[in-house]
Biopython code that builds the backbone (N, CA, C, O; Angstrom):
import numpy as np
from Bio.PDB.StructureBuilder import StructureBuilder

atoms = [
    (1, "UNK", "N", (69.549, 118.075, 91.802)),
    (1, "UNK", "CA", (69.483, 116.649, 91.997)),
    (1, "UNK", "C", (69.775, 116.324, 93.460)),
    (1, "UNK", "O", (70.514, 116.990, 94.185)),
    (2, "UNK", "N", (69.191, 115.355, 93.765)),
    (2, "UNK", "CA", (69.073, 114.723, 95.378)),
    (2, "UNK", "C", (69.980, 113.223, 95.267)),
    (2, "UNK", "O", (69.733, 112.347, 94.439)),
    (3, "UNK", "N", (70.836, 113.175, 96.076)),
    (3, "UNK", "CA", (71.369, 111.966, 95.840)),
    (3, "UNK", "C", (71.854, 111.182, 97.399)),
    (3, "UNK", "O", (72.603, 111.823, 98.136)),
    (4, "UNK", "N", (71.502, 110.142, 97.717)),
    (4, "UNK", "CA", (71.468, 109.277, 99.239)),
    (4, "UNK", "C", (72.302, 108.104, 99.061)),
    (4, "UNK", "O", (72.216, 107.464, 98.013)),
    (5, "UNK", "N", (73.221, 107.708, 100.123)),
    (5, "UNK", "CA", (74.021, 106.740, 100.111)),
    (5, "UNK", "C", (73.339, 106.268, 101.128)),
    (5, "UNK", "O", (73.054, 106.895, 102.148)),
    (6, "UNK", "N", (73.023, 104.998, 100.838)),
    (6, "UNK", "CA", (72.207, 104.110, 101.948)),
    (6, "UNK", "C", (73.111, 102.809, 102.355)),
    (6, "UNK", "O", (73.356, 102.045, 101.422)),
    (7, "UNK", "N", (73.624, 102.477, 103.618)),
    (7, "UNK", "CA", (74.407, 101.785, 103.856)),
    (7, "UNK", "C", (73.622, 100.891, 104.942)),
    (7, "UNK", "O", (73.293, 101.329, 106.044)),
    (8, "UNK", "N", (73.365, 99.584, 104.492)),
    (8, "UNK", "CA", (72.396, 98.862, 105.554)),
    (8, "UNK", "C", (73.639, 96.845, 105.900)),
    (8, "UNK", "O", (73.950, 95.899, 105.177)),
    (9, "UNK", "N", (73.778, 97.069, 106.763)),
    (9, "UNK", "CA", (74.640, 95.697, 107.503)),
    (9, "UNK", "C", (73.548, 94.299, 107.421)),
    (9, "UNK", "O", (72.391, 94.575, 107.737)),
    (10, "UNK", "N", (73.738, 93.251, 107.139)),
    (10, "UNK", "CA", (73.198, 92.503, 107.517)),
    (10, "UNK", "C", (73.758, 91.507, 108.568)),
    (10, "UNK", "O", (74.922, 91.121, 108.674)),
    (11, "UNK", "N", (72.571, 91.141, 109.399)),
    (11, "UNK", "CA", (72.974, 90.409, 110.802)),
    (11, "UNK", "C", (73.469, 88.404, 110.165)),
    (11, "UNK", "O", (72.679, 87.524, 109.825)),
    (12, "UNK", "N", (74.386, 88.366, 110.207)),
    (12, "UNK", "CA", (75.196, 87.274, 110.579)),
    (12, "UNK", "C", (74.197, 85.724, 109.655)),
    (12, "UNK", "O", (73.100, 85.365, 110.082)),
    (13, "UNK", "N", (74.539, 85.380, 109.034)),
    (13, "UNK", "CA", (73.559, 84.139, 108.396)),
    (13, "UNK", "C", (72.286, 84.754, 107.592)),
    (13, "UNK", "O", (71.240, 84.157, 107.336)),
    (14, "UNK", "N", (72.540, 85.743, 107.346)),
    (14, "UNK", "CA", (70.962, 86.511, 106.953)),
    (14, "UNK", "C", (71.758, 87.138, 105.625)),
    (14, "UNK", "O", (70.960, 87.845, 105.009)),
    (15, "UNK", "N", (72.837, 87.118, 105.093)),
    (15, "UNK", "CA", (73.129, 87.854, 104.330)),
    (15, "UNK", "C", (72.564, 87.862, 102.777)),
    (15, "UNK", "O", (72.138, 88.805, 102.111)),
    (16, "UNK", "N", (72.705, 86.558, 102.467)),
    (16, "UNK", "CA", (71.991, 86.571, 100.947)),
    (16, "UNK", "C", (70.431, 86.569, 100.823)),
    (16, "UNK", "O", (69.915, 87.001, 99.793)),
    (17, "UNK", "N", (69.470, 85.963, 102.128)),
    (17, "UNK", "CA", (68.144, 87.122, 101.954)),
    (17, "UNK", "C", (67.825, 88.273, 102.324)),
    (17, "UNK", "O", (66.624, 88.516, 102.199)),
    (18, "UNK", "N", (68.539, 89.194, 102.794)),
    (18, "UNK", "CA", (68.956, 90.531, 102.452)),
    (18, "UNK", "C", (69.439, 90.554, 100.879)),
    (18, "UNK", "O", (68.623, 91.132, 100.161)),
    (19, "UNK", "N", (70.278, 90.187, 100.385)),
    (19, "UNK", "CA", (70.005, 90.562, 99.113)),
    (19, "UNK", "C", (68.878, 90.004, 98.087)),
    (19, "UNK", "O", (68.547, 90.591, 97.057)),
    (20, "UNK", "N", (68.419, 88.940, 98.478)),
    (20, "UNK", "CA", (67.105, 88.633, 97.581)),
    (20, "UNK", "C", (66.174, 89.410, 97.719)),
    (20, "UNK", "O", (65.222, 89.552, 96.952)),
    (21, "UNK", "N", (66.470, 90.195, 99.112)),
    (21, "UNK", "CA", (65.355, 91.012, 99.310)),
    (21, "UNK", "C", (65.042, 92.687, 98.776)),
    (21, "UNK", "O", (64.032, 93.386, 98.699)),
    (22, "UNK", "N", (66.237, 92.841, 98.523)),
    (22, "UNK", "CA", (66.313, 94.400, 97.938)),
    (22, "UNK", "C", (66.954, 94.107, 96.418)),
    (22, "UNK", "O", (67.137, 95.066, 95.668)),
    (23, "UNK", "N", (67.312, 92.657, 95.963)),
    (23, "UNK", "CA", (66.891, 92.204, 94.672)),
    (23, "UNK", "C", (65.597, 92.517, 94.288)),
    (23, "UNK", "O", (65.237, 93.420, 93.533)),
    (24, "UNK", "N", (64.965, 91.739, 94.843)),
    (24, "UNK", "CA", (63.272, 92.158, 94.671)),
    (24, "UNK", "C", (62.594, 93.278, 94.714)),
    (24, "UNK", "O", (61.513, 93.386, 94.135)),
    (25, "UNK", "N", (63.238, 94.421, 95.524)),
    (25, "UNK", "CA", (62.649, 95.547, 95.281)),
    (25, "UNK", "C", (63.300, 96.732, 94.172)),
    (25, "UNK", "O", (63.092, 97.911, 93.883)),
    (26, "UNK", "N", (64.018, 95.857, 93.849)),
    (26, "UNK", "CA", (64.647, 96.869, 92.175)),
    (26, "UNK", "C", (63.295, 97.118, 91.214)),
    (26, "UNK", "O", (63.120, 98.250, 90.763)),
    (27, "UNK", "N", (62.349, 96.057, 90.907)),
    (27, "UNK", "CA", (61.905, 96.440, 89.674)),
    (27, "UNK", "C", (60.809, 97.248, 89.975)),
    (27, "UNK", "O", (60.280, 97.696, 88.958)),
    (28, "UNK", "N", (60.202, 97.644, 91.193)),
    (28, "UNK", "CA", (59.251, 98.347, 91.727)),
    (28, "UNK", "C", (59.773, 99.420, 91.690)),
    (28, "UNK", "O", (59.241, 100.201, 90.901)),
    (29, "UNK", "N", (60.909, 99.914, 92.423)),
    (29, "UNK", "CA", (61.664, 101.309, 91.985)),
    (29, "UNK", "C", (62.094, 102.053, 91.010)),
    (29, "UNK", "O", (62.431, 103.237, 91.011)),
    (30, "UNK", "N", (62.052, 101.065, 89.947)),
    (30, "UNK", "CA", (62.770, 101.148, 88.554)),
    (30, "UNK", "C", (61.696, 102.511, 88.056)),
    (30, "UNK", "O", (62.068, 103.623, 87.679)),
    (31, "UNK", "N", (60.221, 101.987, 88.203)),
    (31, "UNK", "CA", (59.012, 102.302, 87.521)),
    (31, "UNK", "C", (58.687, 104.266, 88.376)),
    (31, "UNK", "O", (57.710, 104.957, 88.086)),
    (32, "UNK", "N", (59.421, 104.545, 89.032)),
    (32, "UNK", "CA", (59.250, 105.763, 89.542)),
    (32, "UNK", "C", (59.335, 106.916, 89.031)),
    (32, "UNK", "O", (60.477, 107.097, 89.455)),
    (33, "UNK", "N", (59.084, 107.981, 88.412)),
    (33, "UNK", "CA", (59.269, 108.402, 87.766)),
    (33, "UNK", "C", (60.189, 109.692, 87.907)),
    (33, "UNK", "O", (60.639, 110.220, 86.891)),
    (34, "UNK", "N", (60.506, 110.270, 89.363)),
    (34, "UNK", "CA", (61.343, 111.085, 89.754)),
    (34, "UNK", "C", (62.485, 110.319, 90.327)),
    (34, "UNK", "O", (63.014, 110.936, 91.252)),
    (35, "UNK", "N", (62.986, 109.253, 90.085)),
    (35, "UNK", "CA", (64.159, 108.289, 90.520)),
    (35, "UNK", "C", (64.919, 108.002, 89.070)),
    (35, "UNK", "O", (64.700, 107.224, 88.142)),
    (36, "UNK", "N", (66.280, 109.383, 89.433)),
    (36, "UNK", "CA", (66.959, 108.983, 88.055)),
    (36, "UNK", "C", (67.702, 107.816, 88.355)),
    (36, "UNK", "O", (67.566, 106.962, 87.479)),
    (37, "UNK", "N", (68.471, 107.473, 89.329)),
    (37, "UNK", "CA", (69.465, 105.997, 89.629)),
    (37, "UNK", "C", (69.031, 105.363, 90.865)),
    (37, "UNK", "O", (68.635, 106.104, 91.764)),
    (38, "UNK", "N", (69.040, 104.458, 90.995)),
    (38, "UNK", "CA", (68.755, 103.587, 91.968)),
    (38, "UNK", "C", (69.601, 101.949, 91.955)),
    (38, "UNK", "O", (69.248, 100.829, 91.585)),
    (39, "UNK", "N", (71.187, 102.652, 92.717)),
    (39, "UNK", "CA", (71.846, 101.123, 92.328)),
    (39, "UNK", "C", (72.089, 100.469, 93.752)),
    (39, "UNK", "O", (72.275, 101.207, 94.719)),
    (40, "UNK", "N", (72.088, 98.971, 93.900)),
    (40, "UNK", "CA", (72.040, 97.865, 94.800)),
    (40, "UNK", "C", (74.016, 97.664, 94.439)),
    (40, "UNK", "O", (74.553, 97.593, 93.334)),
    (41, "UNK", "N", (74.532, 97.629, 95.514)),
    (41, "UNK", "CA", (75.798, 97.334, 95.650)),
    (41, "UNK", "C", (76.241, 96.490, 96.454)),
    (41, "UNK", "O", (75.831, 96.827, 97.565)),
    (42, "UNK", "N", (76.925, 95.465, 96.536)),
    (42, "UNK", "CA", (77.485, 94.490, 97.631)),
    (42, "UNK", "C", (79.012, 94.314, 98.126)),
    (42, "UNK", "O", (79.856, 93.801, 97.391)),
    (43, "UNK", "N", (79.286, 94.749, 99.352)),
    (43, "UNK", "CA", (80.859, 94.878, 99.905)),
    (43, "UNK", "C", (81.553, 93.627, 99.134)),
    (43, "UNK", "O", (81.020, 92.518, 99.101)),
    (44, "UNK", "N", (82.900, 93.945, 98.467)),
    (44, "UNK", "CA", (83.471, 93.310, 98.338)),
    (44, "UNK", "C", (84.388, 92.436, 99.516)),
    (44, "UNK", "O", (84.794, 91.276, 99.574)),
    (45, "UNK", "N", (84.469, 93.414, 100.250)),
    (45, "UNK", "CA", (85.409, 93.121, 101.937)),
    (45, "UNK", "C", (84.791, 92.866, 103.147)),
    (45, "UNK", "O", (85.359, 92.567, 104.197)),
    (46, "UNK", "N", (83.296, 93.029, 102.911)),
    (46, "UNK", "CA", (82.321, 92.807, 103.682)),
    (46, "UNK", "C", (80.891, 91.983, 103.175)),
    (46, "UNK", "O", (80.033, 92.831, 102.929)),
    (47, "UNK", "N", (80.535, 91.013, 103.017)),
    (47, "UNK", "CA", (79.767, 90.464, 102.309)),
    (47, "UNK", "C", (78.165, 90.603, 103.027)),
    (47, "UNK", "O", (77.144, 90.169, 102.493)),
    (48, "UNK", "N", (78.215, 91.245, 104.232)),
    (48, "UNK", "CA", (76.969, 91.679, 105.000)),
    (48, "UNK", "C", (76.854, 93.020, 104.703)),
    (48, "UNK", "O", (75.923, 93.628, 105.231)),
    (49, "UNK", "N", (77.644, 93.635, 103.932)),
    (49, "UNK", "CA", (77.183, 94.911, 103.777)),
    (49, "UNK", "C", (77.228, 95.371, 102.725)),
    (49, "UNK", "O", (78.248, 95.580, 102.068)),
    (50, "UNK", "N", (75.274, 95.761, 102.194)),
    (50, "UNK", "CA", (75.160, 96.463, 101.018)),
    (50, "UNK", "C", (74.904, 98.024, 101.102)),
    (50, "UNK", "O", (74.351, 98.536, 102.075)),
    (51, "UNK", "N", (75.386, 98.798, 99.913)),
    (51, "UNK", "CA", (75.322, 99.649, 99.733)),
    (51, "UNK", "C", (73.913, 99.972, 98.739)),
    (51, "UNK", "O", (73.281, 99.034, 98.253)),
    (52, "UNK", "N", (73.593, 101.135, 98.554)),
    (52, "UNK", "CA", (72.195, 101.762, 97.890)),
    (52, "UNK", "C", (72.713, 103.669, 97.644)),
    (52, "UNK", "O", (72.639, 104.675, 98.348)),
    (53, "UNK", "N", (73.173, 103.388, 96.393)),
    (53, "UNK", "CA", (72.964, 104.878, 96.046)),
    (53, "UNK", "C", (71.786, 105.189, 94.896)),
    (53, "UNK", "O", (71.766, 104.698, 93.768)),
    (54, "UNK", "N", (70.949, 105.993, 95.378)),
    (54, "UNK", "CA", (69.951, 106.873, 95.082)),
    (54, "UNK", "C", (70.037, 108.028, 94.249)),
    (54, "UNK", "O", (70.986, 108.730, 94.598)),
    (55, "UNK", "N", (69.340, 108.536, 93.179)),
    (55, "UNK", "CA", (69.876, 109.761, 92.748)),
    (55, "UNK", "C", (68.171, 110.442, 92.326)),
    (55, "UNK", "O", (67.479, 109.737, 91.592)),
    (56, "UNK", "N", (67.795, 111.317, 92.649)),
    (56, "UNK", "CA", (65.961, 111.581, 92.510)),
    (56, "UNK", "C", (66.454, 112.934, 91.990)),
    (56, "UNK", "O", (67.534, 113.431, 92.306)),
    (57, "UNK", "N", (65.409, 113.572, 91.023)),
    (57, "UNK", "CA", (65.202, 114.760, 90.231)),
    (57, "UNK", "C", (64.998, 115.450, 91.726)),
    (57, "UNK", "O", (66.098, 115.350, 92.270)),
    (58, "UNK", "N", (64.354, 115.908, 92.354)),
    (58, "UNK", "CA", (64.016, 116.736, 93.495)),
    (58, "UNK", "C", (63.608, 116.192, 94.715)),
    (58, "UNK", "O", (63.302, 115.005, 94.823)),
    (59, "UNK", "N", (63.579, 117.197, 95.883)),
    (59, "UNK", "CA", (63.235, 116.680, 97.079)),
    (59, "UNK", "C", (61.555, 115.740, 97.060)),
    (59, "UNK", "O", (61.190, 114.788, 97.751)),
    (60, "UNK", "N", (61.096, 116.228, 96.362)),
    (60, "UNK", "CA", (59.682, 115.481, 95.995)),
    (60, "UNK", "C", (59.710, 114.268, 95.924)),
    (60, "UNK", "O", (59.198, 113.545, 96.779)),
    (61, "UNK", "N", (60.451, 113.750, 94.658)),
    (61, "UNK", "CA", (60.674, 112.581, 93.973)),
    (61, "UNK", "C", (60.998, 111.821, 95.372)),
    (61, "UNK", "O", (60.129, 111.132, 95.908)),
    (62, "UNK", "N", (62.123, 111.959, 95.863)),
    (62, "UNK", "CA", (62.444, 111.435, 97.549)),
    (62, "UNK", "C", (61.768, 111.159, 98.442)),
    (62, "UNK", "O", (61.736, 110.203, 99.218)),
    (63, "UNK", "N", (61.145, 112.130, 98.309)),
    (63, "UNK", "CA", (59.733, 112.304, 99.545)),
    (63, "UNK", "C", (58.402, 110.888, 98.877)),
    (63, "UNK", "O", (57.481, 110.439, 99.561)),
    (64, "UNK", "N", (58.651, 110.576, 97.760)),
    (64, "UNK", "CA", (57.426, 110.066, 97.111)),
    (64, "UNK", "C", (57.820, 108.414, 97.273)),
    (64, "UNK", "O", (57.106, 107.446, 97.535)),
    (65, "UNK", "N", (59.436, 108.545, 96.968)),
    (65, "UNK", "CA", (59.880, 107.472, 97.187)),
    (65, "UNK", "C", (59.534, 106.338, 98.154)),
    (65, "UNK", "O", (59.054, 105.206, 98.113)),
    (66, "UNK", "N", (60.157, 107.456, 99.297)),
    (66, "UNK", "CA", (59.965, 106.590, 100.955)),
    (66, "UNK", "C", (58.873, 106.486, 101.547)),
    (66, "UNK", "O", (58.732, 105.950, 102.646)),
    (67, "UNK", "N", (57.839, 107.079, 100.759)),
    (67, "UNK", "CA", (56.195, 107.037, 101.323)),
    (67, "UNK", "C", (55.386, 106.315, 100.465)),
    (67, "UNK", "O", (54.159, 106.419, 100.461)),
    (68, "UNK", "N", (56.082, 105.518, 99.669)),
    (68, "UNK", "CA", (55.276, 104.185, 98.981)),
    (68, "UNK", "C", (54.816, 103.131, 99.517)),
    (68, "UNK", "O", (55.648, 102.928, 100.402)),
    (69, "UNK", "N", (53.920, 102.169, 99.602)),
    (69, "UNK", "CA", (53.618, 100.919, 100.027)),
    (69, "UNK", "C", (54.691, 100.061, 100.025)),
    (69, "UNK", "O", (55.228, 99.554, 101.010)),
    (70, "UNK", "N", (54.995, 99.915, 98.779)),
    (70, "UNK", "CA", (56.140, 99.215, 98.454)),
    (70, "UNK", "C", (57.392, 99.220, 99.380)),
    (70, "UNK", "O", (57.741, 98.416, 100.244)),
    (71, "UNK", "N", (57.980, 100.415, 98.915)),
    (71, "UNK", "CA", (59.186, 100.635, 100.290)),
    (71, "UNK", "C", (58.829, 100.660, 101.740)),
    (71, "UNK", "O", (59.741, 100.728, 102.564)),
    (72, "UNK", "N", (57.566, 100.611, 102.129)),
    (72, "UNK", "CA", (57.509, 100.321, 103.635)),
    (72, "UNK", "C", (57.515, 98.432, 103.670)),
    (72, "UNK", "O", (57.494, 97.854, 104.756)),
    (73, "UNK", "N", (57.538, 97.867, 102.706)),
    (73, "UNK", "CA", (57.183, 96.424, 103.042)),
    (73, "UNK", "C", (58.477, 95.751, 102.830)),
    (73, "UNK", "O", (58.936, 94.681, 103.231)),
    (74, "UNK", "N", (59.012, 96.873, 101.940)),
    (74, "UNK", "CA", (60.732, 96.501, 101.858)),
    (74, "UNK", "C", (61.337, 96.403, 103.522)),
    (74, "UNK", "O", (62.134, 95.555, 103.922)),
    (75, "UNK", "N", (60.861, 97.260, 104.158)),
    (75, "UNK", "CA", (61.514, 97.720, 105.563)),
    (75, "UNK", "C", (60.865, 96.608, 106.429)),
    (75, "UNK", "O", (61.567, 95.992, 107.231)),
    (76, "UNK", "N", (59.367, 96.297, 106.272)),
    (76, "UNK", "CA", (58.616, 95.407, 106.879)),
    (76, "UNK", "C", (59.916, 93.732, 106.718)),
    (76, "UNK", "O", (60.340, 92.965, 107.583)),
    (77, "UNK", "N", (60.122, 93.789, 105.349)),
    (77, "UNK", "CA", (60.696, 92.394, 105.264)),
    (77, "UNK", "C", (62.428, 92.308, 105.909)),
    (77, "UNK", "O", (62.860, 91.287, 106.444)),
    (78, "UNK", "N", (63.184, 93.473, 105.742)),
    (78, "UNK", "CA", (64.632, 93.806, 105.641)),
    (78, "UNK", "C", (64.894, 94.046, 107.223)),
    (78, "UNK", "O", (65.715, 93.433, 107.906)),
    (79, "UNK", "N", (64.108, 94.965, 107.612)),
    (79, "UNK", "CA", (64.338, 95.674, 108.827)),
    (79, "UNK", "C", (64.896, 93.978, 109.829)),
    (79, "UNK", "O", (65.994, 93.799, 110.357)),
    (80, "UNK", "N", (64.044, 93.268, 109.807)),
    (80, "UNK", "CA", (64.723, 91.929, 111.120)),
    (80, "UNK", "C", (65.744, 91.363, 110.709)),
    (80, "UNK", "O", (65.859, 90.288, 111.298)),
    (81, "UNK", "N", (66.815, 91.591, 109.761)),
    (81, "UNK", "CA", (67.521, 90.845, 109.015)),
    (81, "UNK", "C", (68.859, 92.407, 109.385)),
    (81, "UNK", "O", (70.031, 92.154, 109.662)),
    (82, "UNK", "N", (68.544, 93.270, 109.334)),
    (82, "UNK", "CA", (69.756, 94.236, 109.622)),
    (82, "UNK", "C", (70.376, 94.171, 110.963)),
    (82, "UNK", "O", (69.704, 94.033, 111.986)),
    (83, "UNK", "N", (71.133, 94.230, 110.956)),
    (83, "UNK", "CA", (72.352, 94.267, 112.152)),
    (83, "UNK", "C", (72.778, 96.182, 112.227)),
    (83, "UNK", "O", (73.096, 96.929, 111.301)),
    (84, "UNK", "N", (72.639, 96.428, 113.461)),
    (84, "UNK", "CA", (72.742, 97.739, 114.164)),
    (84, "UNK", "C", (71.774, 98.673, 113.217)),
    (84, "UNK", "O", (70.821, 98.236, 112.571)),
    (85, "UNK", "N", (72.196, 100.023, 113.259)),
    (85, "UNK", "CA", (71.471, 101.201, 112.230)),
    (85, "UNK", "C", (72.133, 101.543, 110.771)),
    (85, "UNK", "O", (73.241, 101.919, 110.390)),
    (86, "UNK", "N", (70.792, 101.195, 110.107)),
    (86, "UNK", "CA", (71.525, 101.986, 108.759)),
    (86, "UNK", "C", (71.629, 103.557, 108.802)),
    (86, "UNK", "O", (70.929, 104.430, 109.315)),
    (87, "UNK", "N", (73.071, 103.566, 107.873)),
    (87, "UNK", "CA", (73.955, 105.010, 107.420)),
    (87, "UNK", "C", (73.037, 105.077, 106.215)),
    (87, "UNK", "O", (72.784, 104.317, 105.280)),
    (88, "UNK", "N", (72.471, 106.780, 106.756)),
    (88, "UNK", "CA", (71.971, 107.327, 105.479)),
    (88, "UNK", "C", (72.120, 108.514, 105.665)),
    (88, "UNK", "O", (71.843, 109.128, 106.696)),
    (89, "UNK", "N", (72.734, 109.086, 104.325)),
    (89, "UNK", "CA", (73.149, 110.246, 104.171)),
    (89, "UNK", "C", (72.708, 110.903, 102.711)),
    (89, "UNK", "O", (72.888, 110.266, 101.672)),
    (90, "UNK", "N", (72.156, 112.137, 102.715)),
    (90, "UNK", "CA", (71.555, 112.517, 101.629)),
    (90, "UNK", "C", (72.296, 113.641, 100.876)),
    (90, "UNK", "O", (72.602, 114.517, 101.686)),
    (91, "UNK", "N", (72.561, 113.836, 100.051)),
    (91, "UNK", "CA", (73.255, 115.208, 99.181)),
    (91, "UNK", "C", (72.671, 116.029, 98.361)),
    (91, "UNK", "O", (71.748, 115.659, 97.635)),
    (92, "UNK", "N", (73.024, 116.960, 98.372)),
    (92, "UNK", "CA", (72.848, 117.903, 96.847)),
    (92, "UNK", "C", (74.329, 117.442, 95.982)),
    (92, "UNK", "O", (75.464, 117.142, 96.351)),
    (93, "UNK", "N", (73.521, 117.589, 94.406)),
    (93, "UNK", "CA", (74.582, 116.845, 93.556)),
    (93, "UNK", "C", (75.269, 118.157, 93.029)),
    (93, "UNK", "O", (74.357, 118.840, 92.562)),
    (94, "UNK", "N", (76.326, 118.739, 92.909)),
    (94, "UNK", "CA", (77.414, 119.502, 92.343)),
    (94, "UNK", "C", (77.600, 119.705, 90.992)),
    (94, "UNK", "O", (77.323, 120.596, 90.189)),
    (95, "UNK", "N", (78.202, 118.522, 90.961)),
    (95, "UNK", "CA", (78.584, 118.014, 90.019)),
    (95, "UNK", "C", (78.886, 116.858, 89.399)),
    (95, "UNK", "O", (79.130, 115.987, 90.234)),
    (96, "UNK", "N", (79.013, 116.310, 87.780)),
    (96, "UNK", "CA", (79.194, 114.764, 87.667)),
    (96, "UNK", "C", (79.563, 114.873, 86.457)),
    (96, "UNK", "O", (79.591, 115.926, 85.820)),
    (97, "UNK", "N", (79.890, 113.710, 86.038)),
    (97, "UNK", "CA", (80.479, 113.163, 84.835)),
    (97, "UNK", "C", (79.015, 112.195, 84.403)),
    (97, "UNK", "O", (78.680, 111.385, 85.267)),
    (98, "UNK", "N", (78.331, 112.241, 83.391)),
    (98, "UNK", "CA", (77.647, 111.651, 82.689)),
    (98, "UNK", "C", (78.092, 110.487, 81.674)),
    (98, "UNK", "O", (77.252, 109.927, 80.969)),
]
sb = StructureBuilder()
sb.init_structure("model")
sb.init_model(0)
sb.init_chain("A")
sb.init_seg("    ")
for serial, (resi, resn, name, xyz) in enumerate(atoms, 1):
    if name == "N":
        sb.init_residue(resn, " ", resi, " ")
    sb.init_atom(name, np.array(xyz, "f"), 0.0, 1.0, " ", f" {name:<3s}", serial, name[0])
structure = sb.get_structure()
């Protein structure tokens, strides 16, 4: 299993369409078929900053992910609304509790 913590800031007055905006791209991701989790998280201590953990059957599934139409228009819409660079970091999964 492949699993990515995606950590993206939003710039200052922009915060809740940043989340309408990766609201909106939940149900397009949902439908993937190598994407076992895909959860939208919002700082409790930081209200500009959402979190995105990812969890894909294989490097494929990943690869298929980020080379969709869809997720480039996510970036098309999100990208002017982020403040500095998003933290992304990818794993191999170990282990887990189900």
């Amino acid at each position: 299993m492949i699993v990515v913590s995606a950590v993206l800031e939003a710039q200052a007055g922009k915060e809740d369409n940043m989340e309408r905006a990766l609201m909106d791209f939940m149900p397009t991701v949902k439908s993937e078929e190598g994407t076992i989790a895909y959860i939208l998280h919002r700082s409790k201590g930081d209200p500009a900053k959402f979190m995105v953990y990812e969890k894909y059957v294989d490097e494929a599934a990943l690869a298929y992910h980020g080379s969709t139409k869809y997720f480039k228009e996510l970036f098309d819409t999100v990208g002017p609304m982020i403040a500095g660079t998003p933290s992304i970091d990818i794993y191999d999964e170990l282990a887990a509790k189900e």
